[in-house]
ZASELUM-409179 format. One line per 5 residues: number of its first residue (from 1); their letters; for each residue x, y, z of N, C-alpha, C. Coordinates in Angstrom, 3 decimals, padded with zeros to 6 digits. Example, Ala and Ser with C-alpha at 12.3 -4.5 7.8 and 13.67 -1.06 7.14 Angstrom:
2
1 = AS = 013.190/-005.690/007.800/012.300/-004.500/007.800/013.200/-003.300/007.800 ~ 012.850/-002.250/007.080/013.670/-001.060/007.140/012.900/000.030/007.870
END
This chain:
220
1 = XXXXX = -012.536/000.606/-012.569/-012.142/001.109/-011.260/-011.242/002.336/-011.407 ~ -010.130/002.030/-011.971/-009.474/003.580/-012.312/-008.844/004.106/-010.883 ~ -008.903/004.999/-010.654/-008.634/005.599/-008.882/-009.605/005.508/-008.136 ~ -009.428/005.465/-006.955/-009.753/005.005/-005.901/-010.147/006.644/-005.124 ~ -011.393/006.984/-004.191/-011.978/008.168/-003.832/-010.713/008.683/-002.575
6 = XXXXX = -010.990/009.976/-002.784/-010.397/010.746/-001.500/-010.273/010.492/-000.367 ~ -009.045/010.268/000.310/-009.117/009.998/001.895/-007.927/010.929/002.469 ~ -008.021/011.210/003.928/-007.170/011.847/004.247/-006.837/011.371/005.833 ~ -005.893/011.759/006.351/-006.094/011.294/008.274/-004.564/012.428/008.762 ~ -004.991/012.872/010.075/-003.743/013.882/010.493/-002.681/012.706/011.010
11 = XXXXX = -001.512/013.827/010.867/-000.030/012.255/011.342/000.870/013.317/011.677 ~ 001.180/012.468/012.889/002.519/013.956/013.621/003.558/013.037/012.853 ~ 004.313/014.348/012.295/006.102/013.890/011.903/006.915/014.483/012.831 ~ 008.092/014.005/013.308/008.945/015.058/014.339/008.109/016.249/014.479 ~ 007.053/015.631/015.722/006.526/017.169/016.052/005.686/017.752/015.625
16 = XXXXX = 005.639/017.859/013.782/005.150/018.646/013.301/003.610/017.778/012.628 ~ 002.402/018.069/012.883/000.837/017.501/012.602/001.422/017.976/011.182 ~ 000.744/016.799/010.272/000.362/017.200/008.932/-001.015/016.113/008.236 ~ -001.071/016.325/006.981/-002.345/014.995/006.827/-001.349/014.752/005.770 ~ -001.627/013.202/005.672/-001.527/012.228/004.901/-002.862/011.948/003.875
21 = XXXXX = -002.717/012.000/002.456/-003.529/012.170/001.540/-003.282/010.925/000.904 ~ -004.546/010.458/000.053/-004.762/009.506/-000.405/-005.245/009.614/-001.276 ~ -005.183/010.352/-002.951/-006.385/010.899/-004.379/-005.501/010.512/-005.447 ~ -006.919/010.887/-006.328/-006.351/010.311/-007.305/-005.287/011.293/-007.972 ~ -004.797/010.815/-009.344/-003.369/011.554/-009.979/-004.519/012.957/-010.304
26 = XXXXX = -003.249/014.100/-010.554/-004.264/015.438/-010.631/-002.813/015.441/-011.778 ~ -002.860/016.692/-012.815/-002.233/017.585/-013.522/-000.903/017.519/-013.300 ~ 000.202/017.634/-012.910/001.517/017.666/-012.977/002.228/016.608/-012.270 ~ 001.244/015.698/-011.423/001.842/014.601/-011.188/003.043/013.533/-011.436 ~ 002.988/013.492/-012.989/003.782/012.746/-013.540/005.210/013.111/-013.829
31 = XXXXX = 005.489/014.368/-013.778/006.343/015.330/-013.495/007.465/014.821/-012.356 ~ 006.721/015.370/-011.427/007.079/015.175/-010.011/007.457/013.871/-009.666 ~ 006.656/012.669/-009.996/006.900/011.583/-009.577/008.128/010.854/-010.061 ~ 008.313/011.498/-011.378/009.162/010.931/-012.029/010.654/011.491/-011.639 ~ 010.347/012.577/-011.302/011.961/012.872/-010.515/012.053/012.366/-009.169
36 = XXXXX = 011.179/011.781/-008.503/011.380/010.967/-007.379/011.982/009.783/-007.606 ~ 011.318/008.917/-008.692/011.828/007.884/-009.296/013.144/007.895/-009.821 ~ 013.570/008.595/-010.127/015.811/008.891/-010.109/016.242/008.040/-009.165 ~ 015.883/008.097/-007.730/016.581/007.364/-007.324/017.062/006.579/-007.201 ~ 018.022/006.244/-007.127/018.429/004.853/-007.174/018.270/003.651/-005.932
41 = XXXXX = 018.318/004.775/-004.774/017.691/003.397/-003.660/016.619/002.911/-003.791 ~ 015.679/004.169/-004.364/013.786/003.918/-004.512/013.738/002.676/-005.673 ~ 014.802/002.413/-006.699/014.641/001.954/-007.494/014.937/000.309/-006.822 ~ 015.819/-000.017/-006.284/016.643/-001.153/-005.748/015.259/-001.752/-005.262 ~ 014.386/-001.222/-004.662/013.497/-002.076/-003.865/012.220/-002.384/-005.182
46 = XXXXX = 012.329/-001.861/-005.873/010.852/-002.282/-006.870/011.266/-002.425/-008.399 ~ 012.704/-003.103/-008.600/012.986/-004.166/-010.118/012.737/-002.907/-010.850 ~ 013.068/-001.619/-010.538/013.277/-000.826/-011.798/014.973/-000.476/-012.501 ~ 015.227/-000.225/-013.575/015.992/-000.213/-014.169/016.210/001.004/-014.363 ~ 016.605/001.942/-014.281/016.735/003.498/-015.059/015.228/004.222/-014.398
51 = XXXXX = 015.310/005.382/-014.754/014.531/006.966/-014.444/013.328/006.555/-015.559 ~ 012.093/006.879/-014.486/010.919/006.885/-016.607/011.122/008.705/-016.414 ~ 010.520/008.998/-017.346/010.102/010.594/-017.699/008.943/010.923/-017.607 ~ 008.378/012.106/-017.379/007.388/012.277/-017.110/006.720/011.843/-017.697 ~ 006.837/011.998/-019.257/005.410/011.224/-020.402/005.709/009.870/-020.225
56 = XXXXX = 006.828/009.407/-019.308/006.425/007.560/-019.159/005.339/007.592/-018.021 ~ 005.568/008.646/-017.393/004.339/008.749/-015.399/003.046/008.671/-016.125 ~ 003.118/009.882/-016.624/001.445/009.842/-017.368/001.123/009.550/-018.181 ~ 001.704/008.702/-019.093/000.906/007.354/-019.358/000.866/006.542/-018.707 ~ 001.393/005.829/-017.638/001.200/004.812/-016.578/000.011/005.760/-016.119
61 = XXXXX = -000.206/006.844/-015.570/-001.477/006.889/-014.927/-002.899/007.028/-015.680 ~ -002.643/007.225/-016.982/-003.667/007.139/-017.710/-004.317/005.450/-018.548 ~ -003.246/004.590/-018.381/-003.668/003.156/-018.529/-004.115/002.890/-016.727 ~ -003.639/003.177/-015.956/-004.413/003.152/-014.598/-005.551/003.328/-014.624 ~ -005.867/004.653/-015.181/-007.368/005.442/-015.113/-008.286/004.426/-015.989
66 = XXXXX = -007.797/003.600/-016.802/-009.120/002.719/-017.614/-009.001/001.312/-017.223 ~ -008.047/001.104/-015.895/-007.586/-000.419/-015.945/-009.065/-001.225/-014.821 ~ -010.102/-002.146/-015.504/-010.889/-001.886/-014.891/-010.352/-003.152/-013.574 ~ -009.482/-003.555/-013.577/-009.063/-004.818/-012.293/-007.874/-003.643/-011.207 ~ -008.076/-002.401/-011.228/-006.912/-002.008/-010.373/-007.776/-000.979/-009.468
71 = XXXXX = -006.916/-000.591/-008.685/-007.696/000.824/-007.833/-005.754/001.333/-007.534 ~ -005.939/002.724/-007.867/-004.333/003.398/-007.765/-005.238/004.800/-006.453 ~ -004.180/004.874/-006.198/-003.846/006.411/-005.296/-002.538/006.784/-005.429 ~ -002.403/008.323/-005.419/-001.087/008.953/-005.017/-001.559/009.191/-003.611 ~ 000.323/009.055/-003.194/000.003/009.962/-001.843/000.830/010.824/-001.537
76 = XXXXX = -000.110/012.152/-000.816/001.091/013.150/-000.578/000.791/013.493/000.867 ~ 001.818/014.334/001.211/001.438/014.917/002.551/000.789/016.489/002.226 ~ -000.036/017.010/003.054/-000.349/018.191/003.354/-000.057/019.131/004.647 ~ 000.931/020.443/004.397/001.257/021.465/005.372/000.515/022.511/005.018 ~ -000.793/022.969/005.701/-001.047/024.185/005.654/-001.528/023.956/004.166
81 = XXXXX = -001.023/024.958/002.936/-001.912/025.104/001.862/-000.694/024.054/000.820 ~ 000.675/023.721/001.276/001.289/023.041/000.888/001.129/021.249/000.526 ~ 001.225/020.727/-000.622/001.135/019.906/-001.045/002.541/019.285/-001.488 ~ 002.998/017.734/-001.043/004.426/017.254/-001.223/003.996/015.989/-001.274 ~ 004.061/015.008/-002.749/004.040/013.939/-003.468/005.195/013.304/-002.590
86 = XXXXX = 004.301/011.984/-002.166/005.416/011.145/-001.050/005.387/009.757/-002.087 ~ 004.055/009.559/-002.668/003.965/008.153/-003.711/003.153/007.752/-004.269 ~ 002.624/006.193/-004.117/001.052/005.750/-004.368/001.043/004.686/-004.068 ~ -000.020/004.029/-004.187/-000.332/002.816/-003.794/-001.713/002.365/-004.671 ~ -001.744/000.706/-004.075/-002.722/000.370/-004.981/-002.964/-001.166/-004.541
91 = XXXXX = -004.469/-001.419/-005.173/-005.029/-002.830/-005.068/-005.548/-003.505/-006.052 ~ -005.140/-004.863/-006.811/-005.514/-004.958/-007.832/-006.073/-006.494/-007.742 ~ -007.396/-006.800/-008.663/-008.094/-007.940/-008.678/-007.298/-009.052/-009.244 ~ -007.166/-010.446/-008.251/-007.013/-011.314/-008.620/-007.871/-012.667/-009.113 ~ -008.189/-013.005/-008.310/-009.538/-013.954/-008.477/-010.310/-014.142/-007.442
96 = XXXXX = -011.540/-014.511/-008.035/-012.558/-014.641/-006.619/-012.455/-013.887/-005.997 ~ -012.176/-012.217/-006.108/-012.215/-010.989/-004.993/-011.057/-011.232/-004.161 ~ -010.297/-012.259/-004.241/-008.816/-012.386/-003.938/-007.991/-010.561/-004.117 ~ -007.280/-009.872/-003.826/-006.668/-008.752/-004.133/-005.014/-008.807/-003.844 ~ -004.347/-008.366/-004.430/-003.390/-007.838/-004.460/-003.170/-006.490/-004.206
101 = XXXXX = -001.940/-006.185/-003.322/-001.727/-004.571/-002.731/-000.148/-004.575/-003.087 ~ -000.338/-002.863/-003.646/001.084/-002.448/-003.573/001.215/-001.496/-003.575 ~ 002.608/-001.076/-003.075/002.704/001.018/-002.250/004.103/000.959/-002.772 ~ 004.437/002.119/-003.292/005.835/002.688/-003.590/006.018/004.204/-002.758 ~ 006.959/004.556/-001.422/006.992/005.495/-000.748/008.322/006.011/-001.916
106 = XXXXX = 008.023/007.098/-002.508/009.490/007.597/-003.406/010.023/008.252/-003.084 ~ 009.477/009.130/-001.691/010.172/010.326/-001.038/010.993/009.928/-000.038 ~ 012.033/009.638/-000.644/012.641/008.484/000.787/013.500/009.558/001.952 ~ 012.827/010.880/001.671/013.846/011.198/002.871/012.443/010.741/004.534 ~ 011.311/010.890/003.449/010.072/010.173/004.309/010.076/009.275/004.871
111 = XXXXX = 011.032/008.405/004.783/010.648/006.637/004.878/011.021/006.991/006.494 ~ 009.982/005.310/006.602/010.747/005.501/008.225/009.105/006.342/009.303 ~ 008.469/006.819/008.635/007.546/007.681/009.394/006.349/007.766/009.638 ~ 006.141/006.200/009.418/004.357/005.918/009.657/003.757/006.179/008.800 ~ 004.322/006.678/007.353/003.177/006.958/006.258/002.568/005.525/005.668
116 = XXXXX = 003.026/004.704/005.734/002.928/003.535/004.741/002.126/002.970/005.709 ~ 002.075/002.750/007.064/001.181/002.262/007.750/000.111/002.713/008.041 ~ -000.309/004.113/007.595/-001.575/004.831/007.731/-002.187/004.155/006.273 ~ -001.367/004.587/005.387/-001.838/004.419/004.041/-002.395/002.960/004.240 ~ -001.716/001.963/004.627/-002.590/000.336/004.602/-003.428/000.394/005.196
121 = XXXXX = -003.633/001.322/006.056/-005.018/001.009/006.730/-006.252/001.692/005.878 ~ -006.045/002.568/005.485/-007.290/002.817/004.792/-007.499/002.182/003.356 ~ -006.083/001.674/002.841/-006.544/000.939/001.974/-007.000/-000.441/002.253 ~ -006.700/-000.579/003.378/-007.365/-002.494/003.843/-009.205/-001.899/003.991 ~ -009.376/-000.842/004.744/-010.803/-000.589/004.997/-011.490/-000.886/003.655
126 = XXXXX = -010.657/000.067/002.936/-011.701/000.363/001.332/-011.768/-001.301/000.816 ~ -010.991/-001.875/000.715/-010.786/-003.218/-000.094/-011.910/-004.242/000.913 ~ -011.864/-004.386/001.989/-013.238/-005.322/002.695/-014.159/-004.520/002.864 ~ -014.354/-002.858/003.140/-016.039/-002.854/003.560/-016.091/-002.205/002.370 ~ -015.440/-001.773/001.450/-016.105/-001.408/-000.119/-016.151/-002.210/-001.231
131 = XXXXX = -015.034/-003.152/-001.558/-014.605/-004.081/-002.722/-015.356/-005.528/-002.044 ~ -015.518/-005.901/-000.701/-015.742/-007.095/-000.439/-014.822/-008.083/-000.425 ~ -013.548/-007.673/-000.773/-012.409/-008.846/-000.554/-012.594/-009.627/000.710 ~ -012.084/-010.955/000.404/-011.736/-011.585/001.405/-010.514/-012.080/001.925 ~ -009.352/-011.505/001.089/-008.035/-011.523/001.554/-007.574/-010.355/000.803
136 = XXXXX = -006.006/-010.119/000.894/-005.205/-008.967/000.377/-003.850/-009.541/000.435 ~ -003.266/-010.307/-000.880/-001.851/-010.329/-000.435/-001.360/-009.038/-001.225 ~ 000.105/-009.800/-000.615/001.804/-007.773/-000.825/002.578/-009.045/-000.631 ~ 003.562/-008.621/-001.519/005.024/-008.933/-001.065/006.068/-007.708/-000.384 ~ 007.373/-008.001/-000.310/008.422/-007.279/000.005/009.705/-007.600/-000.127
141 = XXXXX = 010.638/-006.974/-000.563/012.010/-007.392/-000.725/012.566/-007.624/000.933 ~ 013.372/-008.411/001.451/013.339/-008.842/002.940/014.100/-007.782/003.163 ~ 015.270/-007.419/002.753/016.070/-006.442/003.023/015.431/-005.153/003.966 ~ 014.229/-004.998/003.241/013.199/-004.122/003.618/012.230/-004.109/004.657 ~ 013.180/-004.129/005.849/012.334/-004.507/006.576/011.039/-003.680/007.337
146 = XXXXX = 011.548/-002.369/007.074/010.302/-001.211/007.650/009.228/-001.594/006.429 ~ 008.971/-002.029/005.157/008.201/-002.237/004.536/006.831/-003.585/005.166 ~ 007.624/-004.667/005.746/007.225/-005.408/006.471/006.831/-004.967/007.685 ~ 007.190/-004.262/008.485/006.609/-003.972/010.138/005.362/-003.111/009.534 ~ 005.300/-002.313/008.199/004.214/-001.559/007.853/003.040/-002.487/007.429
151 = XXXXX = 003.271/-003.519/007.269/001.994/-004.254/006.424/001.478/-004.960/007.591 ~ 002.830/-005.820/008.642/001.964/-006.282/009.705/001.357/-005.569/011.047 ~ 001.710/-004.227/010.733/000.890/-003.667/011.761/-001.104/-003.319/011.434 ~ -001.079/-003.773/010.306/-002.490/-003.636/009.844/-003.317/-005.663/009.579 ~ -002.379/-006.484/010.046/-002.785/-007.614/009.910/-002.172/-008.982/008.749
156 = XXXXX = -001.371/-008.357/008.146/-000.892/-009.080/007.169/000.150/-010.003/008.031 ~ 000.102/-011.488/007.432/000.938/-012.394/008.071/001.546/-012.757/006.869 ~ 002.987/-013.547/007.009/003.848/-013.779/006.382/003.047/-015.214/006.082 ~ 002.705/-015.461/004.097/002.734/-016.887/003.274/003.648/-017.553/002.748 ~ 004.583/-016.895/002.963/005.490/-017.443/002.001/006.663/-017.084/001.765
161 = XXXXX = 007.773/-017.527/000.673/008.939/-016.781/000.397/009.840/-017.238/-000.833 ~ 009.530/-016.328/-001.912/010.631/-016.982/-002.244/011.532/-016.391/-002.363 ~ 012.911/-017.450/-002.110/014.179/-017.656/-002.093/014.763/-017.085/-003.124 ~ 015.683/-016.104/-003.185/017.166/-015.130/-004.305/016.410/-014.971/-005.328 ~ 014.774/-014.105/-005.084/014.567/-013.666/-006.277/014.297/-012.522/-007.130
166 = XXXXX = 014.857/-011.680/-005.828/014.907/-009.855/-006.352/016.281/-009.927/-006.843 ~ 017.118/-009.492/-007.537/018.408/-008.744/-007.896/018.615/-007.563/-007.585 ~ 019.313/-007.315/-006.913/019.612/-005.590/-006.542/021.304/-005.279/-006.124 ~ 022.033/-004.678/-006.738/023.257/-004.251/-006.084/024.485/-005.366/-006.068 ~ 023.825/-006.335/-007.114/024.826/-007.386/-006.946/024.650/-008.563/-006.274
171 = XXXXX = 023.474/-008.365/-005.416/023.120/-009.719/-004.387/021.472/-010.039/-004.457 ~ 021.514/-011.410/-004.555/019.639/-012.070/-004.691/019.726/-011.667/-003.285 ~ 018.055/-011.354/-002.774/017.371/-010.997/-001.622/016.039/-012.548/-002.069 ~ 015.199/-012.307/-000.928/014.312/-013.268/-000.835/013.055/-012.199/-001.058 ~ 011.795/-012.326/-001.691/010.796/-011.768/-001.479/010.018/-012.876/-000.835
176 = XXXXX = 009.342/-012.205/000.417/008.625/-011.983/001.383/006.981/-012.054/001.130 ~ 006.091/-012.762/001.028/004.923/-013.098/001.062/004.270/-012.721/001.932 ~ 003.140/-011.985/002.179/002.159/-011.763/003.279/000.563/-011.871/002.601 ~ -000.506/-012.313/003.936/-001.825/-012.121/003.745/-002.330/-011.071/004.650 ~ -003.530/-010.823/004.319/-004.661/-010.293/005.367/-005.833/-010.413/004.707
181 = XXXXX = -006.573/-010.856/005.870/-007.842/-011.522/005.676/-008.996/-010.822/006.005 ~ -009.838/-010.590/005.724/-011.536/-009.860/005.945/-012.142/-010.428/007.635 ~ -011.972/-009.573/008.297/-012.578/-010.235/009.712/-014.020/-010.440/009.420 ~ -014.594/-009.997/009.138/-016.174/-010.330/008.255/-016.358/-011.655/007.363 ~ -015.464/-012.174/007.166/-015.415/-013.213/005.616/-014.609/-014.657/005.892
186 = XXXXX = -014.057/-014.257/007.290/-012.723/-015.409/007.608/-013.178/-016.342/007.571 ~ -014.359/-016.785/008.278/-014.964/-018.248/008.513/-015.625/-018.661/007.621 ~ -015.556/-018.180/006.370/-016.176/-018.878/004.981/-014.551/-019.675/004.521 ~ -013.659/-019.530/005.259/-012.273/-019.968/004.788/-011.951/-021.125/005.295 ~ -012.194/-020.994/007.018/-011.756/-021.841/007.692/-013.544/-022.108/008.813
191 = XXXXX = -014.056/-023.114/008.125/-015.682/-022.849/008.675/-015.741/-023.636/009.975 ~ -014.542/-024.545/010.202/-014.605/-024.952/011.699/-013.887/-024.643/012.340 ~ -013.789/-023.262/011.881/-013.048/-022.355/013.042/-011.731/-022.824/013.372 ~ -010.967/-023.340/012.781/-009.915/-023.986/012.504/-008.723/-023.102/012.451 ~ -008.451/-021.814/012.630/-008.177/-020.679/011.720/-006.580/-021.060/012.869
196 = XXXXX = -005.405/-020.899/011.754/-004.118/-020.776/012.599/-004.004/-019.776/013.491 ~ -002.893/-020.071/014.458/-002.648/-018.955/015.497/-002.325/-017.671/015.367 ~ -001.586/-018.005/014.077/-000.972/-016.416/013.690/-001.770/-015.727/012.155 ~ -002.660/-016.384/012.203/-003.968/-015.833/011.464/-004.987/-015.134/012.846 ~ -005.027/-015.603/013.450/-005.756/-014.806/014.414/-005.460/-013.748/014.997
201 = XXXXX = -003.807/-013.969/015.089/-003.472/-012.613/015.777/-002.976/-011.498/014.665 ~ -003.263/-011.916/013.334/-003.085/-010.837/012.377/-004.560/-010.427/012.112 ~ -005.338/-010.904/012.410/-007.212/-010.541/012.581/-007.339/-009.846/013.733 ~ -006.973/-009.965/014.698/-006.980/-009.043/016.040/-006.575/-007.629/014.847 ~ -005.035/-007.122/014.504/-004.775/-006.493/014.011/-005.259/-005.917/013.108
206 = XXXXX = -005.785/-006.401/012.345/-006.831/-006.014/011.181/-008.178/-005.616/011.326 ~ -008.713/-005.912/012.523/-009.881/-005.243/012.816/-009.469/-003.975/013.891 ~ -008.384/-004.104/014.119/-008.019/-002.190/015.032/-008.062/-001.832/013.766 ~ -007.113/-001.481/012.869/-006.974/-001.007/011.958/-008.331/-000.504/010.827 ~ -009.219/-001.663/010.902/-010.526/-001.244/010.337/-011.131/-000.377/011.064
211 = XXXXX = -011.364/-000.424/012.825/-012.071/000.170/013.289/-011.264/002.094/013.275 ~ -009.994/002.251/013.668/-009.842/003.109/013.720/-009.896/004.108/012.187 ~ -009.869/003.328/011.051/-010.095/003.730/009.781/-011.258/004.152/009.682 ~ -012.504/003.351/010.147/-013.477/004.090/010.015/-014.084/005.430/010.573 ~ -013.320/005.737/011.761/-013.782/006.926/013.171/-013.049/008.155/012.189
216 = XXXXX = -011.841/007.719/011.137/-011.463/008.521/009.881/-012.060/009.261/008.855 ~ -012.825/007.894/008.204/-013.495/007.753/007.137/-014.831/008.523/007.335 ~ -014.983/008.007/008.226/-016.660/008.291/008.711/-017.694/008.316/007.806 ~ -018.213/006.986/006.885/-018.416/006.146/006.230/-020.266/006.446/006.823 ~ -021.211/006.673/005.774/-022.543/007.113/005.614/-023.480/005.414/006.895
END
């Protein structure tokens, strides 16, 4: 799998239209990303320890590029002919087409701005009408809570939690469990329609999100 194909969609920021990009790593990437990664707040939320360097970026993206259970994207924004590395994201095989998702926004003066919720949506599209999944879990550090309003605005419901098990700053946080499920695939799960309440109304959600992904995509 390696990276995952080109996507793009327009997104007003204060005002200003730009697109939100979705490709794979290109040439100086690892560079860039890696001075995003300095931070220390960016770090608090994803169990990193210290700055990597660029030759730590690109080799992480080059064991990406042959990892055949993952699908990676960077994402940046686009102004005009301008290009600005915001992060990446990614979906990786668990079992039975089971998937796992995960997004690191590093440009945190970004956070906060609907990027992470565009980005799940086209990565939920690609993962059920291209991969065939029939679910997608993510976690989240709770603290984090714009990380969470981003996942359930595309359908993901809260599984779980466990209890004081991030470290950050001196204090355990809880990580945060979520699903989302294949509106195509659900009733091979729950076949007498049995399906909980708040599985349904994260399936309502998950099929806007598919549909408006596709009027995006615009898929052959």
């Amino acid at each position: 799998m390696g990276y995952g194909p080109y996507f793009e969609i327009p997104h007003v920021i204060d005002g200003e239209t730009v697109t939100v990009v979705m490709r794979p790593a290109r040439e100086g990437d690892g560079k860039t990303y890696a001075k995003l990664l300095e931070d220390f707040t960016v770090q608090q939320y994803v169990s990193m320890q210290g700055g990597p360097t660029p030759k730590d970026e690109e080799g992480y993206f080059e064991r990406t590029r042959t990892d055949d259970a993952s699908i990676f994207w960077m994402i940046t924004l686009q102004r005009g002919q301008q290009e600005e590395l915001v992060g990446s994201t990614s979906l990786h095989l668990r079992t039975g087409n089971r998937l796992t998702s995960g997004i690191l926004l590093a440009n945190r003066p970004l956070w906060g701005k609907g990027i992470a919720g565009l980005t799940h949506r086209l990565r939920t599209w690609y993962a059920f009408r291209e991969l065939g999944a029939y679910a997608i879990d993510s976690e989240y550090v709770d603290v984090n809570i714009g990380s969470g309003k981003a996942l359930e605005s595309v359908g993901y419901v809260e599984s779980g939690r466990q209890y004081r098990a991030h470290f950050t700053n001196g204090r355990w946080y809880d990580l945060v469990s979520l699903s989302a499920y294949n509106p195509q695939t659900v009733t091979l799960l729950w076949p007498n329609g049995d399906l909980p309440a708040e599985i349904q109304a994260g399936l309502k959600k998950t099929q806007a999100a598919l549909e408006a992904a596709t009027k995006v995509i615009n898929p052959r």
